[in-house]
Every structure is written in C-alpha cells, then in structure tokens.
C-alpha positions, -999 to +999 in steps of 0.1 A: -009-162+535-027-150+504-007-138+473-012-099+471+006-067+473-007-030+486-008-007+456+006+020+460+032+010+484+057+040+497+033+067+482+015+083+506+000+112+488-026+102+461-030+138+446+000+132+420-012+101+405-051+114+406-042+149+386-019+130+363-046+104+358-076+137+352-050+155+326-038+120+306-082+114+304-086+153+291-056+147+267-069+120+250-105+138+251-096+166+236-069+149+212-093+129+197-126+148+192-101+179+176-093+148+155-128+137+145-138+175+139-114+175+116-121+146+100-157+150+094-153+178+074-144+157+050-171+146+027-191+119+026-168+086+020-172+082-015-183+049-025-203+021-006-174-002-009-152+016+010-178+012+046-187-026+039-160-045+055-172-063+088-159-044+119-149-088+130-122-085+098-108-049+107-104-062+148-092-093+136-066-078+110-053-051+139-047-080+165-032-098+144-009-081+120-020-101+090-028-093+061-008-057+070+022-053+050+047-058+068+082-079+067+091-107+091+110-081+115+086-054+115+060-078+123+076-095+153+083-057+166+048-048+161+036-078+177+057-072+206+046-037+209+011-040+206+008-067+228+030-059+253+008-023+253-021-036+254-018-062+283+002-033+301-029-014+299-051-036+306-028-039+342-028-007+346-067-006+344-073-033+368-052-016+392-073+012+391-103-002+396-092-020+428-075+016+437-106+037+430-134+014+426-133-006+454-132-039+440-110-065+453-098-090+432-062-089+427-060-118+454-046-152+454-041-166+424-057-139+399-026-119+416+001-143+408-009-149+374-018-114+366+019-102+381+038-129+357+017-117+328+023-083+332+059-084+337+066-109+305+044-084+289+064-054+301+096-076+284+079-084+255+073-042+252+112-037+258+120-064+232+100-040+205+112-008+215+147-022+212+139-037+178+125-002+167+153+015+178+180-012+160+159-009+127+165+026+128+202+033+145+219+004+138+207-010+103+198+021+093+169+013+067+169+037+039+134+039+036+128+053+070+135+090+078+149+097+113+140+132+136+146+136+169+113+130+178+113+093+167+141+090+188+128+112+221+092+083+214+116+055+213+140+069+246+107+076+263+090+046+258+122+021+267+127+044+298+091+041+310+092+003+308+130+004+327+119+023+354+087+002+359+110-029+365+134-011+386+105+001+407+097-034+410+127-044+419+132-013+446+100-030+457+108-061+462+142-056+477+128-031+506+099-053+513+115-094+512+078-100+494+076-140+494+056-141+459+087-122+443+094-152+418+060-146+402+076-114+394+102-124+373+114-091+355+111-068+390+128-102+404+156-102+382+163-064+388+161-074+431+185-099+428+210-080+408+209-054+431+220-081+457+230-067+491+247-032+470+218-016+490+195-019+521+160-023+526+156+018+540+181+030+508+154+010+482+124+028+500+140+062+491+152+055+456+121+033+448+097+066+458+121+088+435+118+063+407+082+056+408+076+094+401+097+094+370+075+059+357+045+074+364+055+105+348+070+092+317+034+063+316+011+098+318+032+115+295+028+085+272-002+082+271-013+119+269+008+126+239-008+095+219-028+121+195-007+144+197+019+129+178+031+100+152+015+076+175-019+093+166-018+065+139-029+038+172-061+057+166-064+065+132-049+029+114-076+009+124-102+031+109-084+037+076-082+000+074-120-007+085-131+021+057-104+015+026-108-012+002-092-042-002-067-048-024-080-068-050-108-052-059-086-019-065-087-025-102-111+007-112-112+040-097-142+052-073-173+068-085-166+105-084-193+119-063-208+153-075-190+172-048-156+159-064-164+163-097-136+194-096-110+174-082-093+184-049-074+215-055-072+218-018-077+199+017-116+218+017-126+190-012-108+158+004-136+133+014-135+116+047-112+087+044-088+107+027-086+128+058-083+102+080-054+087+055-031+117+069-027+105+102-027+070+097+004+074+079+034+060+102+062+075+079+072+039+075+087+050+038+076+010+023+058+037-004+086+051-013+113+021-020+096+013-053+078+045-060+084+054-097+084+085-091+114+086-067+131+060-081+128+083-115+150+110-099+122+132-080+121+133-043+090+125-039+064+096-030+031+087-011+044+097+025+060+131+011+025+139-002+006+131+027+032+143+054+027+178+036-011+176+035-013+165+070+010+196+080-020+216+064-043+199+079-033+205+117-026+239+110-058+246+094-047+255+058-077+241+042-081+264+010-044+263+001-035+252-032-015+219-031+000+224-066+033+242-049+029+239-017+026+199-013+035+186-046+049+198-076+037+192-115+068+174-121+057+144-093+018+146-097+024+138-138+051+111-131+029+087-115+018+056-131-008+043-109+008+013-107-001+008-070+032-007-061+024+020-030-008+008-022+006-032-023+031-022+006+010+000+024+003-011+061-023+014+066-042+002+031-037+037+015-052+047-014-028+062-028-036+065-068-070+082-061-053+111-040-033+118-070-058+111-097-081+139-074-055+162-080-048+156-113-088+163-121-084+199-104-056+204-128-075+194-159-106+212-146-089+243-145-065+238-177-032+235-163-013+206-178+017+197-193+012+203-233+017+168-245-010+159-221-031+185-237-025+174-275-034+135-262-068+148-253-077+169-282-068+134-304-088+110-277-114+134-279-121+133-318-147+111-309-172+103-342-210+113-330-222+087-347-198+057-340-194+031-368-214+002-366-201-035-362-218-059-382-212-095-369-237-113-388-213-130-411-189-140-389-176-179-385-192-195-349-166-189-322-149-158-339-128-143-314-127-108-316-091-085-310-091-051-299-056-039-313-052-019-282-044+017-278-005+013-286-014-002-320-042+028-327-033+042-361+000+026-368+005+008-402+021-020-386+026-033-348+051-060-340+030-072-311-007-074-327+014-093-360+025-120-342-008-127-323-027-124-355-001-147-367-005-174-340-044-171-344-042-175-382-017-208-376-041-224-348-071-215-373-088-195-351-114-175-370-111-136-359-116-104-364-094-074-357-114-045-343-118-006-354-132+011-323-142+047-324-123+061-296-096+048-274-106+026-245-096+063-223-084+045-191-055+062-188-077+095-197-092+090-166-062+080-146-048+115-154-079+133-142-098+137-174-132+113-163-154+137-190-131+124-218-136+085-203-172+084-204-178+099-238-150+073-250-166+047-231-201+052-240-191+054-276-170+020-275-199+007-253-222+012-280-196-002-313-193-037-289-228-038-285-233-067-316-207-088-297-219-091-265-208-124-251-180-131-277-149-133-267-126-100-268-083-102-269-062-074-262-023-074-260-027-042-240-033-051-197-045-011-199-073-017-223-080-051-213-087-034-174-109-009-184-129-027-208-129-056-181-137-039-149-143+002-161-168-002-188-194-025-165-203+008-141-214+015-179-234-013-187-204-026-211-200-062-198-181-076-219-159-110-218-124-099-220-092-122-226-059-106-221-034-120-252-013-141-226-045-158-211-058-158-245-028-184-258-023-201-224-061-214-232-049-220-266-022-241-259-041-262-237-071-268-261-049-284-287-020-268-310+012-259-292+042-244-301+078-257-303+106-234-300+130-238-329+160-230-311+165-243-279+188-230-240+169-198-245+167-181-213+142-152-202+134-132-170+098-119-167+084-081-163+046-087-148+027-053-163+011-034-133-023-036-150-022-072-156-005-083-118-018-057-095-047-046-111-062-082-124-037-106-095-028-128-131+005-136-124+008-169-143-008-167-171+027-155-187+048-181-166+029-213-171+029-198-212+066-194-209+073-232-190+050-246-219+081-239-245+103-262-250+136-252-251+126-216-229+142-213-190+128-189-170+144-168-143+130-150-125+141-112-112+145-106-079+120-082-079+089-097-097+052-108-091+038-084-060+070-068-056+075-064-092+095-023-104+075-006-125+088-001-157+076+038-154+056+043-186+023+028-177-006+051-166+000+075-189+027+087-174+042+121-196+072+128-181+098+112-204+132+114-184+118+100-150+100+070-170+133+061-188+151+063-153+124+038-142+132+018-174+168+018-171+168+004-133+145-024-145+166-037-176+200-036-151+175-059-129+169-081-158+208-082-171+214-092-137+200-126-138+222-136-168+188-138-196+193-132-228+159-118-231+134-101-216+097-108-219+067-088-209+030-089-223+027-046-220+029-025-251+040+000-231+064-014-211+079-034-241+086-002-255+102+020-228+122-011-218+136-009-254+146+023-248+162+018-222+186-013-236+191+008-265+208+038-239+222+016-219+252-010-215+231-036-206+250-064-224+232-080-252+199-087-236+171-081-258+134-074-250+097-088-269+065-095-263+055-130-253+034-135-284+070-127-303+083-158-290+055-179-312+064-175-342+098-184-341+082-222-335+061-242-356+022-256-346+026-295-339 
C-alpha cells in the first residue's frame, strides 16, 4: 500500500476553508500595498550606499540570523520560529496545490518524508513560542515591554500549533493510519490519548478542533501586517537598504529635499519610513541608550513607536518636537551609536535624530548654550591663515590640538604628547587651524556651520597634504578622517594612541617607573564604533611594564558611553552617564582609569570628583608616558 493520507479527512464542506483561504490572500494584499503606499511617500533613499548591498547578502543574513544582533537565546528562538514557519508554510502550500491544483504528489515516499518534516517543524515552532513566552513571563527581561497583545500573538500562535497536533492525533486515533510513526508529534498525541476515547468520539472532536486550527492558521496569517509581526515584512527590507555597520562613521549626504530637517513624518525619506515598522520593540536600543540611562525615559524604540503611531494614523504634518520627543531627549544624544551596534533591524538611528535636530536649528529653536557654541564656531576668518611648511625637518609630524585644547593656555593631554614626541625626537609641529573641525556642529543639525569650517580647515591643511596629522581627540580625528574627504580634504590622520603604538614599535619605548599599577579601559565611541580601533589603546597599555589591564565588563562593542561625546548639552543627564561608568570602572578593583577622549576624560572626572567612587583616578593614555623614562 502506498504511503498517503486524504486531505481533508472528516470535512466535507470545502466552503470554510476556501473563504478563509480568499480573506487571509486579500488581508495580506491589502496589508501590504497600504504599506508600500505609505512607504513611498517617503523620499528618495538618500544616498547610493544605502541600495548597494547584494539582494544574496540580505537573503543570506535573514536565513540565517547572522550578522543580526542578537544574544545566544534570542537567536535559538528566532531560529526556531523562522524555520519552523517557514517549512510550515511551505506544507501548507503543497497541500494546496494537490487540494486545488490537481497535482499529485504527496505519495509514497515524498509523503513520509514530508509528514516527519512538517511535524519536527511544527515542534521546533512550539519550542520558540515557548522560549518567547519564558523570555518575557518568566525572566522577565527589563528591556522588553509587555501588552496584552504580545501575549494574545504568543497564546495564539502556541494554540495554533497545539491544535494542529491534536488534530493529528484525533486523526490518527479515528483512522488506525499504518504510516502514523512517520508522524511523530500527531503520534505522540494518539498514543497518549490511549483507549480514553473511541475511533467515532475522535471523528467528532477531531472535526470541532480542526475548525479552531484552521481558524486561529487564517487568523495568523491575515493579521501579519496588521500588527508587530508586520516587521516579517518590513526587517528584511530595512536590512537590504541600511548600511552596514562599519562604514557608519560619517553622516549621509543631505539631499536638497532635507536640507530643512524633518520637522515632521511629510520630510522622512524612504528608509526611514520603512524603519518604523521594522522595529520589533525588542528594547536592545534602550539598555545602553545614554539618554535613558541619563534619567529621561526615552530611547530609539520610544521615538520610532511614536512616529509609527503617526504614521498609521496619517499625522504626517504634525510637529514631532512634543508630540514624539521632547528637547530634553533629542539634545541628550551623543551619537554614539551604541543603538545602532545592537540593533537587529540595522537602524539608523543617529541620522533620525540629527534630521530632527537640523529642523530645530533651521528654525532657531535650541537650547542657549548650543546657540553661543555656534556663534564662537562660526567666527570663521574669510581669509584663513596660511601654513607655511617649507622649513620644516623631513618626517615632521604634524598635531592638531583638537577642539578640547582650542584656546586654552595649557592642556594636560596635548602636554604630555608633545612631551613624549619631544623625548622620542620626533620633529613636529603643533597646529593653529582657523575654525574647529565642526563634527559635532553637524551632529547637532548645524551642516551650514560644517562646511564653512571644513572648507576653511580644508584649505589651511592644504601645504601638508600627505604628512602625517595626530589628534588626541577620536571627534576630530573622525571628521578630518572620514568627513572632510566628501570635501576633497584627504588627509592622513593618526589618532594619538595609534600614533604612539607606532612609536613604540619603531624604536624608543617607555618604562613605567612604578610598577602593580592596575587600569580598566573606557574605548571613546568615536574611536571604537566609529573607526572599529579597539586595540590600539590595549596593545599601548600591555607594552608598559609594570601596567595590568582589566578590563570592564562592559567594554569594546558593548562599551557605556560616558554621555558627553557628540556634543551632547544637557549637563545633568551626561554626568548621570558619567557617574554609572566610573561605578563600572571602581568595580573591577583599578586604581585608574584610562581613556584616549578629551571629552570623556573630562566628564569622567567629574564624575569621581561627585562621587564615592573610592580612590580611583582617571587620565589620558598619553599621561601615563611621562611618568617613565625613553630606554
């Protein structure tokens, strides 16, 4: 006898499964092309980059799960939803060919193996749903928000698969079908129903309950863009159109049409739209979000739940300053991109903001120290000073003091490396540019300000071209690095810790004079996830004799911001930032803490000087140099 089954066993009337099939197609019809109407009123996406990844790597990353940000239980949940899904579907399809197409070939051995597979697929479903659900209700992760819906998903889901395998079960108890082993779920369910009921009693109750599965299947699959799971749809395509990660060290091009910012939804491009419901909530954004770890409730998913509640209701022209986000959030973000690192969608978070930030400028509304820092950046000379280089020693490096050290009489930081260069005999020069380097102008909105600062710095460097350029500061060194080349500045930039890393290994080296010394490391945002230079500073550190490195537990990728880079101007949330970092430094037992950021050097003083934080001190790398002697 060949291996078979009828379908639709015990249902004699077609006209249930037919309408639910015609309303679960118009569903997703209509779901979805709502969806892309909305969507393409979006603008054009706004830079080639974000279109250029192969549609292989964007299949390849969604079947997999790699490369998407998630830990090692998320991913073995996701895993066992997708492909539990998928190969349920797939069964499901095949079932309707051979129901409405004609075609016969669920026979023999394509049966047998298809019935195994879709039942270990049908576990593997369950096993994720019940994963979800323990994430959520029994460990309780802070990060993730619970409604009722996520729990009426979740209770619908695990109920549609239960039902499937009891109907199985009723199945194969009413019938006595001889390939019942090769259904091993349905099988299961048979023999624990045992002889607890006849063959006529599991006809009944197996019609009853394959109404409910294939009512709670429709109802699954109709409400896909509908709801949260709209992000099935819309994650792939966020994926396929952001960028990657590593490039993210410079903001997009600003198109003409965004020159104004977006003071509403009407001036969000294309993939920003699409952002809104690719969002799954998941709340990885938020755990190290300085802005909610600095005391405001807010982060990435607040911002883009709120939009996306505008956007399905239409709202387009209303303002997001007070209805989505307030000043005090849309000032306290430091770009830092710690959102965008744990992202599983690949948001691009930082250029939402910095899009609203430009509306704000644009229309002069800004908090009043932000205002006086532009009217100094903006005393620009029109005729920048020119830099004569002709009498310069062969191999002079040059140092731009940074933006910190603009204008101060003395800088602890740019001492000591002058210092160390004037011990190795390295011939150099310090610097005078006209104008700040203005990357953090632009992060908060103000591009106008960037390109005359730019263009003006542009020009002084000009005599220098292919010399070799140190900065202590990871802002300056980005934007001069990978900012000013859109410009035509290409210039060859060191950052200080690279800078004496190279030192070290070309000849003099530096001995500590004291020795058991330990340090923890703070990685600077713009260094680590702007530039990915994570050792330069370590391998500097494990070069001292005498110096032990711990590190925190937070550091590298998942390194806290300290919450004063990207120009960040709102003081109390910053220190709050600050204050949680230097507690995650004490806690390793250092006696110091070292970080190669003027900026982050300083708030993180701050913060041991308000704090009981034991008697851990903080410096710069290059401070550690001079306390050794060149051998």
């Amino acid at each position: 006898m060949e291996a078979s089954r009828q379908l639709l066993w015990n249902i004699d009337d077609r006209t249930f499964i037919n309408m639910g099939g015609i309303l679960v197609l118009a569903s997703l019809l209509v779901g979805l092309a709502m969806r892309l109407v909305c969507w393409c009123r979006g603008g054009a996406l706004q830079n080639a980059a974000r279109s250029g990844k192969p549609l292989s790597a964007t299949i390849r990353t969604i079947m997999t799960l790699k490369g998407i940000h998630l830990g090692s239980f998320p991913l073995l949940m996701h895993r066992c939803i997708l492909y539990g899904f998928m190969l349920l579907l797939a069964g499901t399809l095949a079932a309707s060919l051979e129901l409405h197409g004609g075609l016969r070939f669920l026979r023999g051995t394509t049966y047998l193996l298809v019935s195994v597979t879709l039942d270990l697929a049908g576990v593997a479903f369950l096993a994720g749903i019940l994963l979800a659900a323990c994430k959520r209700y029994i460990i309780r992760s802070e990060r993730l928000e619970n409604h009722a819906l996520d729990a009426a998903i979740l209770a619908m889901l695990g109920l549609g698969v239960v039902s499937g395998f009891l109907v199985e079960g009723l199945r194969i108890t009413a019938t006595g079908d001889p390939w019942a082993p090769w259904s091993p779920a349905g099988y299961a369910v048979a023999a624990g129903l045992g002889t607890t009921i006849s063959p006529v009693e599991a006809r009944v109750l197996h019609k009853t309950i394959w109404y409910l599965h294939a009512a709670l299947s429709f109802l699954m699959l109709a409400m896909i863009p509908w709801t949260k799971l709209s992000h099935m749809l819309a994650l792939p395509l966020n994926i396929h159109f952001a960028r990657p990660l590593s490039p993210r060290n410079t903001l997009l091009a600003v198109p003409q049409t965004l020159v104004r910012g977006t003071a509403d939804l009407s001036a969000s491009p294309l993939g920003a739209l699409i952002e809104m419901d690719a969002c799954t909530r998941c709340g990885r954004c938020r755990k190290q979000c300085p802005i909610h770890l600095g005391g405001i409730p807010f982060s990435p998913e607040t911002l883009l739940q709120g939009l996306g509640r505008l956007f399905h209701s239409g709202r387009w022209t209303k303002p997001l300053i007070g209805g989505v986000i307030d000043t005090d959030a849309l000032w306290s973000c430091t770009a830092c991109r710690s959102c965008e690192e744990r992202c599983p969608m690949a948001g691009e978070h930082v250029e939402r903001f910095v899009g609203i930030r430009r509306s704000e400028i644009v229309h002069d509304r800004m908090p009043a120290p932000l205002a006086e820092r532009f009217k100094k950046h903006g005393a620009i000379p029109v005729e920048p000073p020119q830099l004569p280089s002709a009498g310069d020693a062969p191999g002079t490096v040059y140092v731009w003091p940074g933006c910190r050290s603009a204008g101060k009489e003395t800088d602890a930081v740019l001492d000591a490396l002058l210092a160390i260069m004037n011990k190795a005999g390295v011939p150099f020069r310090v610097l005078a540019p006209p104008a700040c380097c203005s990357g953090m102008d632009r992060i908060l909105g103000n591009d106008a300000l960037f390109h005359r600062a730019a263009r003006a710095n542009i020009e002084y460097l000009q005599p220098i071209k292919g010399a070799t350029i140190v900065t202590p500061c990871p802002h300056c060194y980005n934007t001069l690095k990978n900012e000013y080349p859109a410009l035509d500045g290409c210039f060859t930039l060191l950052h200080h810790s690279q800078f004496l890393k190279q030192l070290g290994e070309k000849g003099p080296r530096v001995t500590a004079k004291g020795t058991g010394i330990t340090v923890t490391l703070h990685d600077p945002c713009f260094l680590g996830r702007y530039n990915s230079d994570y050792a330069s500073s370590r391998e500097l550190l494990c070069s001292l004799p005498g110096v032990s490195l711990i590190e925190m537990k937070h550091s590298r990728k998942k390194s806290f911001c300290c919450g004063s880079g990207g120009g960040s101007v709102v003081t109390a949330s910053a220190l709050a930032n600050a204050r949680q970092r230097v507690r995650q430094a004490a806690s390793t037992g250092a006696d110091l803490v070292v970080t190669s950021c003027p900026y982050c050097r300083e708030i993180l003083q701050r913060a041991v000087a308000e704090s009981a934080a034991g008697d851990i001190r903080v410096a710069d790398i290059a401070e550690l140099y001079p306390q050794g002697e060149y051998v």
